[in-house]
N, C-alpha and C positions, 0 to 999 in steps of 0.2 A: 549454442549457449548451454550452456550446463546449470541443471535444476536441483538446487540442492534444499532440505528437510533441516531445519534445526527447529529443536528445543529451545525455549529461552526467552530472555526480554528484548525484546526489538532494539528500547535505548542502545545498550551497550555493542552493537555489530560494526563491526571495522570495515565499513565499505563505501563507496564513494557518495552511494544516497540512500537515506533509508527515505520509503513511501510510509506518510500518514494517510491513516482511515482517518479521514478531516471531517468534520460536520461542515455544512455550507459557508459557516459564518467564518471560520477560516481562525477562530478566536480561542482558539484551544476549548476541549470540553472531557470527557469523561471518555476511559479506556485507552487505547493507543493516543490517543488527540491529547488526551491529559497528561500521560505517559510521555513524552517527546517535547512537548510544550514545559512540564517542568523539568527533566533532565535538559532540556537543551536550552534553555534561560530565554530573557528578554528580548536576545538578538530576533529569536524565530519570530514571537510577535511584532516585534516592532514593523519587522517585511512583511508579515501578513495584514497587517494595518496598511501598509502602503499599499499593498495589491486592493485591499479592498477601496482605499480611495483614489487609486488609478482605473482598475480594470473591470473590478467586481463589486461593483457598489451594494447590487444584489446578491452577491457571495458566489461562491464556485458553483457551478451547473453539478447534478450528478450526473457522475462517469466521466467528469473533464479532469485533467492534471497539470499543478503549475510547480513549480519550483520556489525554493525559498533560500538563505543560508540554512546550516545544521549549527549555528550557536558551540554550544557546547558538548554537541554529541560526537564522537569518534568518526564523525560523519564529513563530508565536506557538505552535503546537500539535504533538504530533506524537499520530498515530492508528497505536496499536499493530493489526495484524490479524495473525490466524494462517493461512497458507496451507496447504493442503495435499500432502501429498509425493503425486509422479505412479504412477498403477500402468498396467502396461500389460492389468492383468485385472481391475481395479474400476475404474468412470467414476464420478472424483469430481469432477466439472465443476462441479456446484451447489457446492458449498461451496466450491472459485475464486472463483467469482459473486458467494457471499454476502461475501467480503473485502469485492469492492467497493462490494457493497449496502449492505453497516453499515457500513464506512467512510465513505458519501453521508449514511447516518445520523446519522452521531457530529457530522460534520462540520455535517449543517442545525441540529444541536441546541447546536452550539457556535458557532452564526451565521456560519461560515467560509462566506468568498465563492470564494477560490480554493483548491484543493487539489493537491499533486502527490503520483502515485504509480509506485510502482518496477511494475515486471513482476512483481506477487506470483505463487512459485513456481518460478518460472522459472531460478532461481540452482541453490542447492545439490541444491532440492526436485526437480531433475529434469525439471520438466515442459517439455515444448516448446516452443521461444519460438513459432512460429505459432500454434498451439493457444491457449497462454496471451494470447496481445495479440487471438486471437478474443474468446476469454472478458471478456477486461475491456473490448474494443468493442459485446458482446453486451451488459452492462450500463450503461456509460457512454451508449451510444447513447438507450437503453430509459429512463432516470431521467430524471425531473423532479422534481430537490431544490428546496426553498423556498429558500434562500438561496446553493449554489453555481451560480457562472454560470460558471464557468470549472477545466477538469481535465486538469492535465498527465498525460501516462505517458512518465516520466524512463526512457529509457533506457542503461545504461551500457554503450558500446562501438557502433564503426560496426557492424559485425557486425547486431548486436540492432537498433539502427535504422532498419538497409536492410529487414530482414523486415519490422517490424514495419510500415514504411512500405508495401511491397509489400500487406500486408494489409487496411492501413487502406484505401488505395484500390481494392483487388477488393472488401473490404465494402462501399464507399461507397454504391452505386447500390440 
């Protein structure tokens, strides 16, 4: 699978699912969540409403991934995951991880070839952007999904980019 670095807004990526940094409640809220939920219109909530009165009454688990339509985003899919908020006295690094785990999940099981994903976490949730773009390299690297061959990690702002870039090639070797 090929890992690729963009700059930019997550809305507008041409690929088969873009992953939301979702809050539990699955109801759109502020950053990426706000972000996707208004560029992608009513359709994305109205199936998040359904999920929550099918499957998730208590909202999405953190680190779990479900799928949804992409409304009106360039998208065909979007994959809700729930990230974890950063502590500086509990290591919740695995369930990071696991975003992007069942996220690769959701997505081979919905035959998606290309995915993009934000910096789950790394927004409101606090966590470090180096830390956090380890984490989703320590997975993206490690998977072998049956059907994506291709994973963006959108990032928004030169800021967030430079690091992350900085990381991606100290990990590289």
């Amino acid at each position: 699978m090929e890992i690729t670095l963009v700059e930019g807004d997550i809305t507008t990526q041409r690929v088969d699912a873009v992953v939301n940094a979702a809050n539990s409640s699955l109801l759109g809220g502020g950053g990426v969540d706000g972000a996707i939920h208004r560029r992608g219109g009513p359709a994305i909530l109205a199936d998040c409403r359904a999920l929550r009165a099918s499957h998730y009454g208590r909202g999405l688990p953190t680190g779990q991934a479900v799928a949804t339509t992409a409304g009106e985003l360039p998208a065909r899919w979007v994959i809700h995951t729930v990230g974890p908020v950063w502590s500086a006295t509990e290591d919740r690094s695995a369930l990071l991880r696991d975003c992007y785990a069942n996220s690769l999940r959701v997505a081979d099981e919905l035959g998606a070839t290309t995915v993009a994903f934000p910096l789950i976490s790394a927004g409101i949730y606090g966590w470090p952007v180096d830390d956090a773009v380890r984490q989703a390299l320590s997975v993206l690297r490690s998977a072998a999904p049956a059907t994506v061959t291709e994973a963006r990690l959108v990032l928004f702002g030169a800021d967030t980019h430079a690091t992350a870039r900085q990381v991606f090639d100290d990990t590289a070797a």
